[in-house]
N, CA, C and O of each residue as an XYZ file, in Angstrom:
412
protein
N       0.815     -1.192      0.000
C       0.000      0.000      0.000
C       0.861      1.259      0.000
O       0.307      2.236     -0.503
N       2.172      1.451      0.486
C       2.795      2.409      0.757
C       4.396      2.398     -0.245
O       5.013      1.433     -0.697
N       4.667      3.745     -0.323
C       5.888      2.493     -0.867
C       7.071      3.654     -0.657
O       6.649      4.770     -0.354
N       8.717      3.466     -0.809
C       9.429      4.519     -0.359
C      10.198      4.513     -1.915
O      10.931      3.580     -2.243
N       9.880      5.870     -2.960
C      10.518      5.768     -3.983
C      12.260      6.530     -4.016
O      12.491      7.515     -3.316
N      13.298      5.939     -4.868
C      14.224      6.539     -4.937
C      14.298      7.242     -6.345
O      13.889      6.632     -7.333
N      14.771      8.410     -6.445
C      14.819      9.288     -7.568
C      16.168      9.475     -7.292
O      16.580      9.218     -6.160
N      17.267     10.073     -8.556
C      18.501     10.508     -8.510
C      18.072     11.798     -9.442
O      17.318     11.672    -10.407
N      18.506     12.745     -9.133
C      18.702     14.188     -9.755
C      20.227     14.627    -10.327
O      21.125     14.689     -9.487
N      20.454     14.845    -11.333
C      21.622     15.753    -11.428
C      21.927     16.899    -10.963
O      23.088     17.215    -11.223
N      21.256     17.762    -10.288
C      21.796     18.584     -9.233
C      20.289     19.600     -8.274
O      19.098     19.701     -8.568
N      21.050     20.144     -7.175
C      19.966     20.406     -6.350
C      18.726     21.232     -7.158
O      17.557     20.846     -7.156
N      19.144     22.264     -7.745
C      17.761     22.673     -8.405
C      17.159     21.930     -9.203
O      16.036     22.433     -9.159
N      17.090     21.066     -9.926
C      16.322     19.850    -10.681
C      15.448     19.041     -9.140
O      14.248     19.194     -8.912
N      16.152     18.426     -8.491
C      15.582     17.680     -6.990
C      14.498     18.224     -6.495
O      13.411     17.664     -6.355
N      14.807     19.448     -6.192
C      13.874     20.565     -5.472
C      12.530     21.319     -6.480
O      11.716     22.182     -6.154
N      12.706     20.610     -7.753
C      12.029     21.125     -8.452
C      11.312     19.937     -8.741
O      10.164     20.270     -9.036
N      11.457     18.655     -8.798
C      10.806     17.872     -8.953
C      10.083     17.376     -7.402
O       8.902     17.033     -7.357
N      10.891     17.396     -6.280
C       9.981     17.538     -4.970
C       8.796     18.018     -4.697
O       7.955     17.537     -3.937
N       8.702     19.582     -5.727
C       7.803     20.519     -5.129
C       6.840     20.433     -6.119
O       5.721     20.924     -5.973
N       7.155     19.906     -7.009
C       5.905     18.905     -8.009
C       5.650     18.151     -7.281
O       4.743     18.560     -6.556
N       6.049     16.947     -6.984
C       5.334     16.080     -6.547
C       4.627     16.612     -5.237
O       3.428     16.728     -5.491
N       4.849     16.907     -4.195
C       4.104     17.797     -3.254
C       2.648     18.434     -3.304
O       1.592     18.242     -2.702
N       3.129     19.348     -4.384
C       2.168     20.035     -5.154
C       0.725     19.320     -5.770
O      -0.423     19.603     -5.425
N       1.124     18.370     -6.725
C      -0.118     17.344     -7.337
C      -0.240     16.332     -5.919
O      -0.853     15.288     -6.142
N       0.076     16.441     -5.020
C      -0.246     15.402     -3.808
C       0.392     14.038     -4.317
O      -0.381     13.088     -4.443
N       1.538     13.886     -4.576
C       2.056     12.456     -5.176
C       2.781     11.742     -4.262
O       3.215     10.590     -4.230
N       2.829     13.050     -3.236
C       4.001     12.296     -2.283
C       3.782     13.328     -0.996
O       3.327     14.472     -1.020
N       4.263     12.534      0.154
C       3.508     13.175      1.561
C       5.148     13.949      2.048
O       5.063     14.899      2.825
N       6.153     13.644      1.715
C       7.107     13.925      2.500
C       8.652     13.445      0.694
O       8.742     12.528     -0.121
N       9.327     14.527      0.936
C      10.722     13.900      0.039
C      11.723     14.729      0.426
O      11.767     15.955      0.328
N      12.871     13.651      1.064
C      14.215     13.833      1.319
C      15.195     14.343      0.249
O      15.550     13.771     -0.781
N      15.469     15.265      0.614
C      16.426     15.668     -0.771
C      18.121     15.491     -0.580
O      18.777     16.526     -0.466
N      18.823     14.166     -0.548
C      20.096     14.192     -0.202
C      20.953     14.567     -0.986
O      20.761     14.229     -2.154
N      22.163     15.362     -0.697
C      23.254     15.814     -1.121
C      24.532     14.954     -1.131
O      24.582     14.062     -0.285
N      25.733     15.122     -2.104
C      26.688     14.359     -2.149
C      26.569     12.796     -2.514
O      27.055     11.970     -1.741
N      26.158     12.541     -3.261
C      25.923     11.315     -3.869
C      27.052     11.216     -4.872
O      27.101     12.184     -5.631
N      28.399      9.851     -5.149
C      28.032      9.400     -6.238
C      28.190      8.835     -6.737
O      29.252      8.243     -6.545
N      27.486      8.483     -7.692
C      27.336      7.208     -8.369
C      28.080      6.869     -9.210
O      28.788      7.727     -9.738
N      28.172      5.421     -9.640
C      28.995      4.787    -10.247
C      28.173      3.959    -11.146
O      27.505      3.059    -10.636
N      28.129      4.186    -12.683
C      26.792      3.242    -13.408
C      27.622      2.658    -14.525
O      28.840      2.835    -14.502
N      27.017      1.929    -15.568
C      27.288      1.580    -16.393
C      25.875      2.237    -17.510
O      24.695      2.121    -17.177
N      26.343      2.936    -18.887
C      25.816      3.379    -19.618
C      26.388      3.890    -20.741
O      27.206      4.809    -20.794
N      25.846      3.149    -21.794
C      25.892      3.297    -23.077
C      27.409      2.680    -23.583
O      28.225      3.274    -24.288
N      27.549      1.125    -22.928
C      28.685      0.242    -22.418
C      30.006      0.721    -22.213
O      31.059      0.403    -22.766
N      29.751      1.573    -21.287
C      30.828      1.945    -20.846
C      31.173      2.109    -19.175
O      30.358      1.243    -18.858
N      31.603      2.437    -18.178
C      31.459      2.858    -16.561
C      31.546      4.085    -16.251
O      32.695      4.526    -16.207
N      30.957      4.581    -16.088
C      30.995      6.356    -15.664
C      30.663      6.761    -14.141
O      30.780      5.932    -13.239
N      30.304      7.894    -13.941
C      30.230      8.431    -12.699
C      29.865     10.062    -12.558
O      30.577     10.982    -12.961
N      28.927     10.150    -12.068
C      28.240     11.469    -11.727
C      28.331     11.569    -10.095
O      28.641     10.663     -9.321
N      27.934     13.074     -9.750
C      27.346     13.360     -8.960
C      26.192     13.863     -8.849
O      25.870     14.833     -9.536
N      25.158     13.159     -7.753
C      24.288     13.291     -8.023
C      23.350     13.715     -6.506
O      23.714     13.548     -5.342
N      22.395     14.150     -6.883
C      21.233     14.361     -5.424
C      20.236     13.025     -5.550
O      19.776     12.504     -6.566
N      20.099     12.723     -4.383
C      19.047     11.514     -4.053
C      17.629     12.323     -3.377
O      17.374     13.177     -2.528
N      16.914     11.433     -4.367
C      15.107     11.816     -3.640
C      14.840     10.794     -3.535
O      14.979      9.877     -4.345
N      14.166     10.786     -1.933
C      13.752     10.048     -1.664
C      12.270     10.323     -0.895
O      11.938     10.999      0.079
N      11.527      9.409     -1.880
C       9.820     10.098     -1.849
C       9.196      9.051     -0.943
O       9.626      7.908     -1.094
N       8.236      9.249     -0.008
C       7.021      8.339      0.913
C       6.102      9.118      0.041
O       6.034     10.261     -0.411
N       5.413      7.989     -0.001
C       3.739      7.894     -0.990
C       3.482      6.812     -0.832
O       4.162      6.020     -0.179
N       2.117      6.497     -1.585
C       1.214      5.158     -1.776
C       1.757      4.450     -3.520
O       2.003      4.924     -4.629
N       1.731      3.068     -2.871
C       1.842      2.426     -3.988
C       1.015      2.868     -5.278
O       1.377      2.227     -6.264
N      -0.059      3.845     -5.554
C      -1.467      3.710     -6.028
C      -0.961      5.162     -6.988
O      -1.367      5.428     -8.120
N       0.046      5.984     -6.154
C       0.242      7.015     -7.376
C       1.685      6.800     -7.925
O       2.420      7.641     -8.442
N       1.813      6.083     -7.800
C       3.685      5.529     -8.593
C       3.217      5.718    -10.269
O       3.796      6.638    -10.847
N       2.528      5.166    -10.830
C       1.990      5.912    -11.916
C       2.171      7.274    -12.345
O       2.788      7.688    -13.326
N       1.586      7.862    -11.528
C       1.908      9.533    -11.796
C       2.858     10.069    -11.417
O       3.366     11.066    -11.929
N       3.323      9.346    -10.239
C       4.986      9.935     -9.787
C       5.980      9.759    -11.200
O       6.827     10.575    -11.563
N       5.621      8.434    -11.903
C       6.930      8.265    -12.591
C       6.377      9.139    -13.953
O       7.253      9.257    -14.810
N       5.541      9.542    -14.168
C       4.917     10.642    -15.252
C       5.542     11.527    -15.030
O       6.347     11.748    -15.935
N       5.598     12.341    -14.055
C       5.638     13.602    -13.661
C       7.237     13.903    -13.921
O       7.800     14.727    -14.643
N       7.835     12.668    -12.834
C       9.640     12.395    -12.926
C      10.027     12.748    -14.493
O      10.653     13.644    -15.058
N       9.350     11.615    -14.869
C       9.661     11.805    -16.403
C      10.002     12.686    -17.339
O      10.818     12.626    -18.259
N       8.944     13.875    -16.824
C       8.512     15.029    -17.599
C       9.548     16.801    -16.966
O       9.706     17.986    -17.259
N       9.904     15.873    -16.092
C      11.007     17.159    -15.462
C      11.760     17.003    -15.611
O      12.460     18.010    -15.716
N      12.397     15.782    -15.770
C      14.240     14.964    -15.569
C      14.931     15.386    -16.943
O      14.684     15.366    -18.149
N      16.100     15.841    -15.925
C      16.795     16.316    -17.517
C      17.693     14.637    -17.941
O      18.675     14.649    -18.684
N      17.351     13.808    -17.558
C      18.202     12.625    -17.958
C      17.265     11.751    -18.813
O      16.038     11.836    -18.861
N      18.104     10.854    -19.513
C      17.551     10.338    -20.918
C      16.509      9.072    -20.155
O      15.393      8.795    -20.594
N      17.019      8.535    -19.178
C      16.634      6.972    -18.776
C      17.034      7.441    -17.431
O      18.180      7.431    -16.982
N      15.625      7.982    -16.652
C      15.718      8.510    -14.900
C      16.053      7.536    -14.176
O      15.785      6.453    -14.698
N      16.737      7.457    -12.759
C      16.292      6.089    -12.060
C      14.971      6.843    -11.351
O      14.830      7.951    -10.833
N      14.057      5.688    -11.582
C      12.319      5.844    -10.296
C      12.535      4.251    -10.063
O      12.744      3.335    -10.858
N      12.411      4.288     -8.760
C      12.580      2.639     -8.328
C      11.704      3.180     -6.890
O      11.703      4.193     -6.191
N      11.132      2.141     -6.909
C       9.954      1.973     -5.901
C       9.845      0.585     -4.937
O       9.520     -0.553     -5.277
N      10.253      1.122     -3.560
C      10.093     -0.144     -2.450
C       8.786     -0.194     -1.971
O       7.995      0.739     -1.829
N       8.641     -1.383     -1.736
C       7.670     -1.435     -0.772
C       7.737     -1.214      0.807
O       8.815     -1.502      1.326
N       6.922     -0.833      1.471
C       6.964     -0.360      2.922
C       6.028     -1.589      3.869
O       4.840     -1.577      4.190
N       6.919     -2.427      4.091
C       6.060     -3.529      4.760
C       5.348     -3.308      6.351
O       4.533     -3.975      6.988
N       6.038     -2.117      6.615
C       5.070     -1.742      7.960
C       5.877     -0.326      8.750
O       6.910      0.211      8.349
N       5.148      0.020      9.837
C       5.677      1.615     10.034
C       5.026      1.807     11.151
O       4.455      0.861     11.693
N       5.000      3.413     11.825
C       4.232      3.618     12.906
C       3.123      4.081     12.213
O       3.260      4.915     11.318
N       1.918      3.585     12.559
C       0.532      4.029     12.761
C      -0.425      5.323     11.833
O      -1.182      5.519     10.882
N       0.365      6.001     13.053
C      -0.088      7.777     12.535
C       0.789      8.189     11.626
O       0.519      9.306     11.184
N       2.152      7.473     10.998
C       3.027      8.373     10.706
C       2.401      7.238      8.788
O       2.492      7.888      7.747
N       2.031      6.175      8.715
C       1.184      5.690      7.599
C       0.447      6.330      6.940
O       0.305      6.508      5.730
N      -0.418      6.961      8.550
C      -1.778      7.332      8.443
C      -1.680      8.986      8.112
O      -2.638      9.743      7.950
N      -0.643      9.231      8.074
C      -0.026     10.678      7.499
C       0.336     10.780      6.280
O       0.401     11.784      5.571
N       0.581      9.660      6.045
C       1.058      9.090      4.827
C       0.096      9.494      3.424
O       0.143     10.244      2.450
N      -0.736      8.524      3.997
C      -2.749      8.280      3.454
C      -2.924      9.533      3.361
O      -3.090      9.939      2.211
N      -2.944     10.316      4.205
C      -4.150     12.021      4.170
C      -3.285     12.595      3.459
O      -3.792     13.371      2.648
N      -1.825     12.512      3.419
C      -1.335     13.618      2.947
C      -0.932     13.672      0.960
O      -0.191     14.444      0.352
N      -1.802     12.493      0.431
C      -1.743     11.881     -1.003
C      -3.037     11.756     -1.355
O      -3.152     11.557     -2.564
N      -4.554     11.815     -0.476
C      -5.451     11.910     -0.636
C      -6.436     12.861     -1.702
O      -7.662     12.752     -1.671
């Protein structure tokens, strides 16, 4: 029902701009915006490495749909990461904050 998504940004104003979208359309109740990331990928067969900002979004499984629309439509990258956990359990009210605040 809940789920904790990870987003990578290429830098803080992109993050903060896709946060306050999702916020905004109610896609997500709460997103961490971490600094100093970085990554190490493989793309376009080769190994590279960025730095990058991590988002990390609480929402409901039910708008991952529109989260990854929205991601989509802001990300300046060709192939975003949106990867989506599931949240197998939590405190209570802080769920149930969860729920009202994506409603």
């Amino acid at each position: 029902m809940y789920s904790v998504i990870l987003v990578t940004a290429s830098s803080k104003v992109e993050a903060e701009k896709i946060a306050k979208a999702l916020l905004k359309n109610k896609c997500a109740a709460c997103v961490n915006i971490i600094t100093g990331i970085k990554s190490l990928f493989r793309w376009q067969g080769k190994i590279d490495a960025a730095k990058e900002i991590l988002l990390v979004i609480k929402s409901k499984k039910s708008k991952l749909p529109k989260i990854i629309k929205l991601v989509k439509s802001m990300h300046s990258y060709e192939v975003p990461e949106i990867i989506a956990l599931p949240v197998i359990g939590g405190e209570k009210k802080y769920l149930r904050w969860i729920n009202d605040s994506v409603s």
